[in-house]
N, C-alpha and C positions, 0 to 999 in steps of 0.2 A: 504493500500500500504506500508506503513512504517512497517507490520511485514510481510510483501512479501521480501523485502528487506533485512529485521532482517535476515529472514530465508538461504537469498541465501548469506552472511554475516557468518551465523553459516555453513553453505553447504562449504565454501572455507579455513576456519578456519580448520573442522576439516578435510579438505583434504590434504591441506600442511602440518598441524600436526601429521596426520599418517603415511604421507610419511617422516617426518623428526623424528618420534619418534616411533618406531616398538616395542617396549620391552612393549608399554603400550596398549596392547589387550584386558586386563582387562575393561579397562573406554573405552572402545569406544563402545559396544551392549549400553553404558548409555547413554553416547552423543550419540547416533544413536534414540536411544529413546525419547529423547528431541527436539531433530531438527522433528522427524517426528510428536510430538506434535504440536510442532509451525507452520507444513506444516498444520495439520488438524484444527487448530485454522485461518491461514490466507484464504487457500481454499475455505470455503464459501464465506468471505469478498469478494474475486477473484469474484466468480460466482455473487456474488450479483451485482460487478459493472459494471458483463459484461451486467446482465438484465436490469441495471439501464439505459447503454448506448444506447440503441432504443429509450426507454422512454424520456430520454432528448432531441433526436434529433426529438422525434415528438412533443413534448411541443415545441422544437426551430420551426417547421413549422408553429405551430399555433400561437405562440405569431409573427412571421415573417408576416403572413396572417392578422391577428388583424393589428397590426401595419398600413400595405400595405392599409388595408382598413379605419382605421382611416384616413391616410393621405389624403386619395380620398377623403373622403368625406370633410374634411378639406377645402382642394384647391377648394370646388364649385362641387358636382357631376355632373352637370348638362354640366359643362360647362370642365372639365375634363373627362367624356363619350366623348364629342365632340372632345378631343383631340384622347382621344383610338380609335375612330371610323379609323383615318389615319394610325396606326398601324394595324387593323385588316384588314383591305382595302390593306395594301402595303404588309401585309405578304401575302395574297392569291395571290396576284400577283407573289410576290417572287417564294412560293412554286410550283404555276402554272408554271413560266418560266424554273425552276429548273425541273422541272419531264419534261415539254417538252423538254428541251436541253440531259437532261439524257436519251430519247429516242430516240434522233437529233444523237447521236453517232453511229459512222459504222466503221468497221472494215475494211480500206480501202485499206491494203496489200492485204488482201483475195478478196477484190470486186477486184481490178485488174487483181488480178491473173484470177478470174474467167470467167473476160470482154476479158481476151486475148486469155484465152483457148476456151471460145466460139465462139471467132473470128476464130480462125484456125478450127474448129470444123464444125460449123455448118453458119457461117461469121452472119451479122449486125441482121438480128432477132432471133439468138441463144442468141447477146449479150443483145438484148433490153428485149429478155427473162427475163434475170440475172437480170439485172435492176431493172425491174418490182417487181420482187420476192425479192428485197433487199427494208428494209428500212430505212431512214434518206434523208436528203437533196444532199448528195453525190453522190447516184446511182441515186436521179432526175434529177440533172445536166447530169449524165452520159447518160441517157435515152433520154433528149432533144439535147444534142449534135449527139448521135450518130443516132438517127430519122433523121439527117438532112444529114447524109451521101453523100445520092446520090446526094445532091447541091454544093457538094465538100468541100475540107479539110478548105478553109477559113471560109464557112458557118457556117460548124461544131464549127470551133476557136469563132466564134461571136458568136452564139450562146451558148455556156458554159459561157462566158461570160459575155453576156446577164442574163441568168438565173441563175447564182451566185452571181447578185447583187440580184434578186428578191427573193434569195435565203436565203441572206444575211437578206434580208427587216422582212422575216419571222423569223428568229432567234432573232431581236430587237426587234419584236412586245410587245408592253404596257410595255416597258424599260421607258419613256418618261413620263407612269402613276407614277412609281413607283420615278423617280425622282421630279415627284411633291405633291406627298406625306412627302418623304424627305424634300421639301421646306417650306409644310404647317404645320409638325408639329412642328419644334420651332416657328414658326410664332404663330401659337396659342399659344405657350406660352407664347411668349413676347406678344400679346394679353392680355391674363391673366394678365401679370406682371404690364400692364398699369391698366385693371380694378381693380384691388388690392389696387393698389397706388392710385387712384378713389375712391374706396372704404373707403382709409384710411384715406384723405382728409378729406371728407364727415361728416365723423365721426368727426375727429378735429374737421372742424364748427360750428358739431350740439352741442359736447361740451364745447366748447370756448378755449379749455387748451390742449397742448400737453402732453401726457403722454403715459407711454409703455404700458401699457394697451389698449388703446382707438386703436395704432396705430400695434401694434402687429398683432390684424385678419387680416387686409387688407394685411402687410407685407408677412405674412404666407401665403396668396392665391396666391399671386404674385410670392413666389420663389417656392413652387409646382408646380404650373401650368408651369414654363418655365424648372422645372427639368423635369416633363413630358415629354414634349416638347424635349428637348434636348435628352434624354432619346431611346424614338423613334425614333428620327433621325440616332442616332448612330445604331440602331439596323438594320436599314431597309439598311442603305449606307452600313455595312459591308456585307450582301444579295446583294445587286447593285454591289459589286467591283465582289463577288462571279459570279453570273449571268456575268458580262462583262469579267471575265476568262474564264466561260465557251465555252463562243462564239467567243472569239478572239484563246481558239484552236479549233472550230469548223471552223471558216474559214481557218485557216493555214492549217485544213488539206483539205479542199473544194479544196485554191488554189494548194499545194502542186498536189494530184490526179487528179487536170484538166489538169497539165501538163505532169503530165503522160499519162491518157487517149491518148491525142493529139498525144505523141508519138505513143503508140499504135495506133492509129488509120495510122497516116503517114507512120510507116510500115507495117500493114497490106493494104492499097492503092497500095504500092512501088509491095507489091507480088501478088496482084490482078492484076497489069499491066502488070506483066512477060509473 
């Protein structure tokens, strides 16, 4: 690097100097010749540490992985597998609730529009058509309210609802798992951190004498296991805030388009009675 530098160094020297001294044409094919010396001296060094750059960043995964795995095994594998278990448990839940909700989305300008043109069109089972053939939780609601038509416009109101809370119910579903996975994995750790310091005891007794040796294994089992612990918590609660965004604009738009709906439905009623 330092004759990358030389180079771009000699590059601006002799640029200002040829522009500030023109009479000397002579020495510049020399210095030209020199500078692209030093370009064809640095230019390997260049390539060499562009190859060297992958190479070090896969030695840094593998000494990162060594490391990861030394510590496991450190903190108690046995009993840090039992902490990962909560992590592996709370992320499938996560990614489950997440792909359900991402498919929970409807397009709920165009369902109305559609619920209203086939009211005028074809009136209540053109629209329950629509419904039908749409998916997410929004054209369910729409579908159970507007079944109830012929019971009249209140029915219809209770029933939307009605099945917007059940609607609701299913958008939350195993939210309640994954917040108690969030609970149980620092709990294991501060688990851990009590056997540790058990552990470390133990040992004082069986040698008579405190010292950083004897006292060091237990301490180390005790702050892994609750870094775990903690660890996973943080991972799964920022998935839980995600997941609880998701579903609180799943509702806003649920209620938003039931009040729509109901319009439409009240005026299409108001021109049914003409």
């Amino acid at each position: 690097m330092k004759k990358v530098f030389a180079t771009l160094t000699v590059l601006a020297m002799l640029t200002f100097g040829s522009a500030a001294v023109m009479a000397q044409e002579a020495a510049a094919p020399a210095e030209e010749a020199a500078v692209e010396n030093v370009d064809e001296v640095a230019a390997p060094e260049a390539v060499e540490e562009v190859a060297e750059a992958p190479a070090e960043e896969a030695g840094g995964l593998v000494a990162l992985h060594k490391t990861l795995k030394t510590k496991f095994i450190e903190g108690g594998a046995g009993f840090m597998a039992l902490t990962l278990v909560t992590l592996v448990f709370g992320l499938a839940l996560c990614i489950e609730r997440i792909i359900y909700l991402s498919l929970s989305k409807t397009n709920t300008k165009k369902l109305l529009a559609d619920v209203e043109a086939a009211l005028k069109e074809g009136g209540i089972e053109k629209a329950l058509e629509v419904c039908r053939n749409t998916r997410g939780p929004v054209a369910s609601i729409f579908y159970q309210g507007l079944s109830r038509y012929d019971e009249g416009i209140d029915v219809v109101e209770k029933t939307v609802a009605s099945y917007g809370g059940v609607q609701l119910g299913l958008l939350e579903k195993n939210l309640s798992w994954i917040t108690l996975f969030i609970a149980i994995a620092p709990s294991l750790g501060f688990l851990g951190t009590i056997i540790g310091m058990i552990e470390a005891f133990d040992k004082i007794q069986q040698v008579g004498d405190i010292s950083a040796t004897v006292v060091a294994g237990g301490i180390k089992v005790a702050l892994l296991t609750t870094l775990l612990g903690l660890i996973i918590a943080v991972v799964l609660q920022l998935f839980y805030n995600y997941i609880l965004s998701l579903v609180e604009g799943l509702v806003n738009e649920m209620e938003d388009s039931s009040i729509s709906l109901l319009d439409i439905v009240v005026e299409y009623d108001a021109a049914q009675k003409k």
